[in-house]
N, C-alpha and C positions, 0 to 999 in steps of 0.2 A: 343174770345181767345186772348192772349198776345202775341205780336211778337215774343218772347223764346216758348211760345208753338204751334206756327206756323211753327215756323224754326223744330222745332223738328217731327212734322208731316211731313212737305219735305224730312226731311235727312229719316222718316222711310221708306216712299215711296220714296227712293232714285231718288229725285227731281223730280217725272214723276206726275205732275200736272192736269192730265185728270185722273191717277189711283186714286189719292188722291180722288178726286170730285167726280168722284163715287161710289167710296166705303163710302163716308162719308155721301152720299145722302140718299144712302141705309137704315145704320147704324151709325149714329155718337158718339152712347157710345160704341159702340162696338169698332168703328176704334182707338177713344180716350184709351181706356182701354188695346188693342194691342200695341202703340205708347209710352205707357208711360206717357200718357197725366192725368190730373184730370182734370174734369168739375166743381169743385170747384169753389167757387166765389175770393180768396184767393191761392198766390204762397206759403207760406213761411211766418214763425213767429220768431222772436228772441226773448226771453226774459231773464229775470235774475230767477234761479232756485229759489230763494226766494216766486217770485209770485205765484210760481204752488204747487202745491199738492202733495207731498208724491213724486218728484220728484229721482231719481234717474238713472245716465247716464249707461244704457244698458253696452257700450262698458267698460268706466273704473271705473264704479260702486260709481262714484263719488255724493256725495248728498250734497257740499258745498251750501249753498242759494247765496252765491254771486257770484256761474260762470253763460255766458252766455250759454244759451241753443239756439238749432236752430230745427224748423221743418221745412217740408214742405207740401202737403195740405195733404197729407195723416195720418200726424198727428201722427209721428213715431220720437220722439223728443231725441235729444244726446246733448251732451255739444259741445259748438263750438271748443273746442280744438280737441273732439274726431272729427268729420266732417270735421276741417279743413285736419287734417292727413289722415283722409281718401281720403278727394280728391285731398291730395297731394301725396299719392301713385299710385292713380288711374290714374293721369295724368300723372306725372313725372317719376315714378317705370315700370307703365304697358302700357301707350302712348294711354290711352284710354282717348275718347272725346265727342262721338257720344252715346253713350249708357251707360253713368254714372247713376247709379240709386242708389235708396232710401237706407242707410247703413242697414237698417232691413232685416233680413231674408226671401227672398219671395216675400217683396216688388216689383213692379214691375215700378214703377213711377221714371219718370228719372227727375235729379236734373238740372233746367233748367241754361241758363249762367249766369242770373244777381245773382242768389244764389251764382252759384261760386264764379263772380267779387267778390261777401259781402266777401265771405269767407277767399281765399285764396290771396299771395301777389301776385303781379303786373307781377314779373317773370316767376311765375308758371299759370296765368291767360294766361300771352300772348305765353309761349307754348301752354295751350289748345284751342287758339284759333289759332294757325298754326294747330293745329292736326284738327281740325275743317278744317278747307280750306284743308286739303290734302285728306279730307271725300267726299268733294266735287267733288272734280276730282274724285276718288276712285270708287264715287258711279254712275257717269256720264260712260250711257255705250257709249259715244263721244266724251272724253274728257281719256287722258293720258299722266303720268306723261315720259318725257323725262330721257330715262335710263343712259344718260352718267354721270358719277363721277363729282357730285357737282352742275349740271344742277340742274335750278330751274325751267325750263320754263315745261309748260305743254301745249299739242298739239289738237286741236278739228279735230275730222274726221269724216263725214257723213255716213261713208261707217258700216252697222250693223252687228253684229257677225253671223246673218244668211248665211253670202255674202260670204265669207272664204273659201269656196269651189269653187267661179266661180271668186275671184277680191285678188289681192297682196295689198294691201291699204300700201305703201309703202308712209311715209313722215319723211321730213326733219324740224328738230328743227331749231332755230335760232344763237344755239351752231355749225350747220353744222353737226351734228350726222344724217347721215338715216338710218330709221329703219321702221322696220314692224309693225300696229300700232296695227294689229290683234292679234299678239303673243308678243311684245314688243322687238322679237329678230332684229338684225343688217339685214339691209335691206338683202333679199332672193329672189326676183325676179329672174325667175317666176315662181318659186317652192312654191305651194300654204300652208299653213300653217299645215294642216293633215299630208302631204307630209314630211314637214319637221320632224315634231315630230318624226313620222316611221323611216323617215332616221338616224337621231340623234342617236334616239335608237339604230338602227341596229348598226351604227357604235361604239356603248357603246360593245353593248352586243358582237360586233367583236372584241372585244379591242386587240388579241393577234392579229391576223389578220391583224387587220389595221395597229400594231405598225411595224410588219414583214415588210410591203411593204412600209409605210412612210417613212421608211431609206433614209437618204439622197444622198449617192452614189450607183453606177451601175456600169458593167463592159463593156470598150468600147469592143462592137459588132466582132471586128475585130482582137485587139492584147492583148485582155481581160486584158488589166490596168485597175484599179480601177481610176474612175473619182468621182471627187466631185460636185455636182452643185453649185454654189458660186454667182449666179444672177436669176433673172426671165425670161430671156429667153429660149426657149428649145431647140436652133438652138445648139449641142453639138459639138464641134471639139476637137478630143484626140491632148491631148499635145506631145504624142509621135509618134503615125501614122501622125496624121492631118487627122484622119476619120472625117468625117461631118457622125450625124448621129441625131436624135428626141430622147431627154430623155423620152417623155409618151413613144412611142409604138417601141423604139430601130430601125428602120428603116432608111433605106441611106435619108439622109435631098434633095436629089437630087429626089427624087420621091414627096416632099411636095407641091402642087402646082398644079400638074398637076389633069385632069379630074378623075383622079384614087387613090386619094390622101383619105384614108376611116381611119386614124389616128383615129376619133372622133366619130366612129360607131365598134358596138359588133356583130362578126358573128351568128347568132343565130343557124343556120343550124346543129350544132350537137344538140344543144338543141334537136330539133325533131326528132333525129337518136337518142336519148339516149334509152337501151332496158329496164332497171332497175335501182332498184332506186338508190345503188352506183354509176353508170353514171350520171343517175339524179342530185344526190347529187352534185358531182363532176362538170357537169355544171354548175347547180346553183352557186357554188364556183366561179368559171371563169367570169362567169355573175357579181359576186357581184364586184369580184379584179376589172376587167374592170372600171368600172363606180367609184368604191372606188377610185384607183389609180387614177384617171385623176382629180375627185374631190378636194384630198389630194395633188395633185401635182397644181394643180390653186390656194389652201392654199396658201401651201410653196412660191412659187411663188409670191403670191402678198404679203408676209411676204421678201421677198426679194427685191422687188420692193419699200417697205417701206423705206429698207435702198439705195434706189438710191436717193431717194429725198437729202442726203446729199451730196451725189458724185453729182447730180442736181446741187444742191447748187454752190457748185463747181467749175464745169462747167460752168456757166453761169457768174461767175466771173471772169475768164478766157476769156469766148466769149469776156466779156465785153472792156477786156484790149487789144484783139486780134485784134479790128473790130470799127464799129463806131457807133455800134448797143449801143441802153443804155438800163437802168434797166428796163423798164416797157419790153420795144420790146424784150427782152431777156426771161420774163415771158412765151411764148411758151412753152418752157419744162419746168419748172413746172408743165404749163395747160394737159401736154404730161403726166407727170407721173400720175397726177391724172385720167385721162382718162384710162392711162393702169391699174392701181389698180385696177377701179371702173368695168373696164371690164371683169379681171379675178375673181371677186367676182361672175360677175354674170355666168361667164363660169363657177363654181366651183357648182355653185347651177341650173346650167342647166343638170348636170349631177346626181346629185340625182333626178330632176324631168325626165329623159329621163329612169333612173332605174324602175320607175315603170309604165312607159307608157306601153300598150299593141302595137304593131304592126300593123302599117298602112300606107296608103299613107300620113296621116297628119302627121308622125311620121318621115319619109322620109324628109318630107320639114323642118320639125323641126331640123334634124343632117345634113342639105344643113348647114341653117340660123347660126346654131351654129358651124359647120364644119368654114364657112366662117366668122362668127366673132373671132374664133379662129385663124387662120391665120394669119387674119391682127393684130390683137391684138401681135401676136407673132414680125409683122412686124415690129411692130410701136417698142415694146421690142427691138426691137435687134439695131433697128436704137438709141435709147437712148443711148443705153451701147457701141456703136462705141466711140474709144477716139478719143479728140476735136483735128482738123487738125488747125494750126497757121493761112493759109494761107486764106483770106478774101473771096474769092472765092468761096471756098469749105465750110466754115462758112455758106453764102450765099445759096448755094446748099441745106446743110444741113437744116436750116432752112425752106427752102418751103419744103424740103422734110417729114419734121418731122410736119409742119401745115397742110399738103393734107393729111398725114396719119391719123393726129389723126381728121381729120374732118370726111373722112370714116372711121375711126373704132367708131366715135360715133353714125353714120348714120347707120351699121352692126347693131349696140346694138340693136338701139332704131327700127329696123327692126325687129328683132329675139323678144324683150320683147311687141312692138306692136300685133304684130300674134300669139304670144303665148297667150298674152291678152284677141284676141277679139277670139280664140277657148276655152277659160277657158270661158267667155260671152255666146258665142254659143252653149256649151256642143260639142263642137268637139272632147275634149280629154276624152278617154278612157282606166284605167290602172286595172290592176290585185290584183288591192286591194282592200276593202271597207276604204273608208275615214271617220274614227272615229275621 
């Protein structure tokens, strides 16, 4: 076999080199004849219509003796004008690379690359041979293309599409994009990929629902002003009482904290008092708002967060002129905003995977580990968005204060997505759904 009909046996057996050799061991005209291959001793003829016989080109009926003809072993012969057009639509029109076959009808024998190189010009060769390498990755179940705008890099992962039910195979490009390698969605730790799809859904097919309660203001709890949220922290104080009050669960901010602090947990107890299914129903509802809202609000939230990295900016330029701190040592809060983004990502998708947990003591430890990285996450928030005091002292303050927070709040994460981890490993989690 020729290198072009080798390569093209891999790409059919998309590159799995033990299925190839088996099945060829078995059966080698049969595997050839699947593939598109010919056992032919011969790829491909060109000649000049002149020399053949009662020639005529199939596609544009042409019988001149002095066009070039082209075949290939199957012996299905067109004028090389008509062939080149074809495989210039087929490449360039349809982005097809992998499976170009024979222009006759039925045929099934695919046109190998040095055919093509003969045929086509240099521009349209070296697209199909980009569509060629993106076949590769494509057909590599280990291998994935990096989803961000304009990324060219592609990412190897060990982890096999069997595993998706017990592992997040969570990785990061070289562009800094993390993502999920199983779904190709933006990283979702530790809501396992099943999980996500369901939720996605859900929240589609709740679309008025969810859009009712995304609203971005509330009314403060106490002199019922309408407040807007206008940053990522949820610590709320009315402009007009001065109520300190929690945008999730509406609650005095004076209770957050303490051993009785359940912000981050759904009472379930009418669930099981419900008598009928309008109760039912109407549960179910409250169950879903719960977990929707707190989800929706870590959104927003770390969509607001985004725009501190400018006030960041800022800030830091300011430190700079305030203190004797310079540009590197001032990087802290940047390091500080990206720790809280990355943290309310995963707070956002700890709450669709808590939505379909069943009820336990692993479930329990689960809404401690997220209870408590929510907190400090909240902490570290509110210390960002404090405005910058002139005086070097309090600069100073700030500073250690705002590197010990985000040191535990990354020590929280990597607590909460470690245990979550090694119970998705274990089979410790148990939810009320089948994972399709």
């Amino acid at each position: 076999l020729s290198a072009e009909d080798s390569a093209t046996l891999l790409r059919y057996f998309r590159w799995n080199k033990e299925k190839l050799f088996e099945q060829y061991m078995d059966s080698s005209e049969k595997v050839l004849q699947n593939a598109g291959v010919s056992s032919a001793s011969f790829n491909r003829s060109i000649e000049k219509a002149g020399n053949l016989k009662d020639f005529v080109c199939d596609i544009c009926c042409d019988d001149s003796p002095d066009i070039e003809t082209v075949c290939l072993s199957c012996e299905h012969r067109f004028c090389k004008s008509c062939y080149t057009q074809y495989l210039f639509q087929k490449i360039r029109e349809e982005g097809e690379s992998r499976r170009i076959q024979c222009p006759e009808s039925g045929c099934s024998l695919i046109v190998d690359e040095k055919t093509i190189e003969l045929l086509v010009d240099t521009e349209t060769f070296n697209k199909y041979r980009d569509l060629l390498n993106r076949t590769f990755v494509d057909d590599n179940d280990f291998l994935r293309w990096c989803p961000a705008p304009d990324c060219e890099y592609a990412i190897e992962c060990s982890t096999p599409s069997t595993s998706l039910t017990s592992v997040v195979p969570a990785v990061e490009c070289k562009c800094s994009l993390r993502f999920c390698f199983g779904c190709g969605l933006d990283d979702h730790q530790p809501c396992i990929c099943a999980l996500v799809r369901k939720w996605l859904k859900k929240c589609k097919d709740d679309s008025e629902t969810a859009n009712w309660i995304s609203a971005h203001t509330k009314e403060c709890p106490k002199c019922h002003s309408t407040i807007e949220k206008n940053g990522g922290c949820n610590h709320m104080t009315c402009r007009k009482c001065r109520y300190e009050f929690c945008w999730v669960c509406m609650g005095p901010w004076s209770e957050h904290g303490t051993s009785w602090y359940t912000c981050n947990r759904f009472d379930e107890k009418s669930s099981s008092e419900a008598r009928d299914s309008q109760t039912q129903s109407r549960v179910s509802l409250e169950r879903y708002l719960h977990y929707y809202n707190r989800y929706a609000n870590h959104e927003h939230s770390a969509k607001l967060d985004q725009e501190l990295y400018r006030k960041t900016e800022k800030k830091m330029e300011e430190m700079q002129q305030t203190s004797d701190l310079s540009w590197i040592e001032v990087q802290f809060l940047k390091k500080a905003v990206d720790v809280t983004v990355q943290c309310r990502t995963t707070l956002k998708w700890t709450y669709a995977f808590a939505f379909y947990l069943s009820r336990s003591n692993e479930t329990e430890l689960f809404e401690d580990n997220q209870r408590d990285l929510e907190m400090a996450t909240e902490q570290l928030s509110e210390l960002l968005e404090k405005p910058l005091d002139p005086d070097p002292e309090k600069i100073a303050k700030l500073r250690q204060a705002v590197l010990d927070k985000t040191v535990y709040v990354k020590l929280r994460r990597e607590i909460l997505l470690e245990d979550t981890a090694k119970g998705l490993q274990e089979g410790r989690w148990s939810y009320f759904t089948e994972l399709k």
